[in-house]
N, C-alpha and C positions, 0 to 999 in steps of 0.2 A: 824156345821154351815150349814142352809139352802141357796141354791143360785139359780137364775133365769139365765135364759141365755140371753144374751144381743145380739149384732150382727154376726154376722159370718163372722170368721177372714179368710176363706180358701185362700180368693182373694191373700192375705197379706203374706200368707204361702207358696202356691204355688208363688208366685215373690220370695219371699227368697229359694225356692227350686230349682226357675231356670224351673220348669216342667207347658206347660199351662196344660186347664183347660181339651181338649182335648186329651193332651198326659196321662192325669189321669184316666181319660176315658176308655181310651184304652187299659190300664193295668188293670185295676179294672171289664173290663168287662160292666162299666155301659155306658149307655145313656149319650152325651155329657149334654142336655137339664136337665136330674137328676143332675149332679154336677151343673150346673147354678142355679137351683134351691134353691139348698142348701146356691151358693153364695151371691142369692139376697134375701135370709132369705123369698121365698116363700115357703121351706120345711126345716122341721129339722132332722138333720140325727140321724138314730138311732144309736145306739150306738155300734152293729157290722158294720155298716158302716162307723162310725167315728173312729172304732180303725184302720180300715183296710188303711183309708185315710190318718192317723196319722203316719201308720206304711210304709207306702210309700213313702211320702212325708218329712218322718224324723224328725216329732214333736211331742210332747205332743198330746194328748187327748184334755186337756184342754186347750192347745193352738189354737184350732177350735175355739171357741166362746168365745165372753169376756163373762166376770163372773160376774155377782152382787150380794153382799150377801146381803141379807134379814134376820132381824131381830125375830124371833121369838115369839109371845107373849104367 
């Protein structure tokens, strides 16, 4: 199954992690303005930096962005 990525959930994750956007930051080594980025879906993270964020914050992968499946033809 082919899927597009829809919004980015980080906002949503980090509240249920309890950690801002800041304190992720901070551990991650990145740019506060890079994770903002990410949350206002002006960038999309790649994919060592989505596991890294997944894996800190205590969720899925694919719990960063909603999913839309697209149909194939």
């Amino acid at each position: 199954m082919k899927f597009e990525l829809g919004r980015c959930l980080l906002n949503e994750r980090l509240l249920e992690s309890g950690m801002s956007k800041d304190e992720l930051a901070q551990i991650l080594l990145y740019k506060s303005e890079r994770i903002g980025d990410f949350m206002e879906d002006k960038r999309v993270m790649p994919l060592k930096i989505a596991i890294s964020i997944a894996d800190t914050i205590g969720c899925n992968v694919r719990d960063l962005y909603e999913l839309k499946s697209t149909e194939s033809l």
